[in-house]
N, C-alpha and C positions, 0 to 999 in steps of 0.2 A: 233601491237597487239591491238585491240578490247577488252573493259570491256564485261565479261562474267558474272561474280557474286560474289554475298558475301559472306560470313561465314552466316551470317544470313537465307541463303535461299538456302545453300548445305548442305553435310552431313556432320556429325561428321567422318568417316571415311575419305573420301575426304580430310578435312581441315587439320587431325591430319598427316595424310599422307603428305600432300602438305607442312606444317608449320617444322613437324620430318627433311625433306631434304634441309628446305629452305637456303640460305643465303643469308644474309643484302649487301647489293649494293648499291653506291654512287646517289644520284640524276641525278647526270648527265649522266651514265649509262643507269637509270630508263627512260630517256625521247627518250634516243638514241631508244629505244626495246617501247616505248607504243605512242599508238595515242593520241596527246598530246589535240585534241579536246574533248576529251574523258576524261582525267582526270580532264578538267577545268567543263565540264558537271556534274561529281560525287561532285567534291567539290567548285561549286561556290562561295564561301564565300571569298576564298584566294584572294590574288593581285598578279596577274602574270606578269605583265608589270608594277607595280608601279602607278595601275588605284586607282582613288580615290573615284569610284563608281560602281558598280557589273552591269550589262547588265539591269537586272532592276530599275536602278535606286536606288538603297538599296548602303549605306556606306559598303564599304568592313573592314575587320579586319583589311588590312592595314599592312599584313605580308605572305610571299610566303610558300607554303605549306611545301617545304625542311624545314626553319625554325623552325615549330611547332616541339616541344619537345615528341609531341604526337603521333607521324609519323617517319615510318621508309621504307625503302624499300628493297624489296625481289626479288630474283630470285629462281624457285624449277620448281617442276611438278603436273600438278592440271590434274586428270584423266587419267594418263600419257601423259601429252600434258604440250610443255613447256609454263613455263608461269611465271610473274610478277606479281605482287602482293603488296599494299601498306596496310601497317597496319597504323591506325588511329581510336587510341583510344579505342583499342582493338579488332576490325573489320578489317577480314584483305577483301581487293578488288581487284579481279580476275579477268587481264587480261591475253588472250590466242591469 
């Protein structure tokens, strides 16, 4: 699955829909079901392989995005189309 969008830039129907059916699902699930080039794209910041420096050159946080306390993941229906979805930080990101 392909990143489609965010709560930020869909609708209130849409999200409350999507988020009403969702359920939380393992990390390792989450990577099985989404293009894993795709989630390193949305959130560069993480250390995925234990890098000690982000693609730019930029120090990473130095901790894998499962980790963060802030982050949860999702499985539900986004326009009825199945779909994933990682909440982070309140923002939840829509893959389809």
């Amino acid at each position: 699955m392909e990143y489609e969008t965010c709560c930020v830039h869909s609708t209130a129907r849409l999200i409350n829909d999507m988020t009403d059916r969702g359920r939380e699902i393992t990390w390792e699930t989450f990577r099985k079901h989404v293009n894993w080039t795709e989630v390193k794209r949305i959130f560069p910041d993480y250390s995925y392989r234990r890098e000690n420096f982000m693609d730019n050159g930029e120090w990473n946080i130095g901790f894998h995005i499962k980790d963060d306390f802030a982050v949860g993941f999702w499985k539900s229906k986004y326009d009825g189309r199945d779909c994933y979805y990682i909440t982070h930080s309140g923002i939840e990101y829509i893959f389809t």
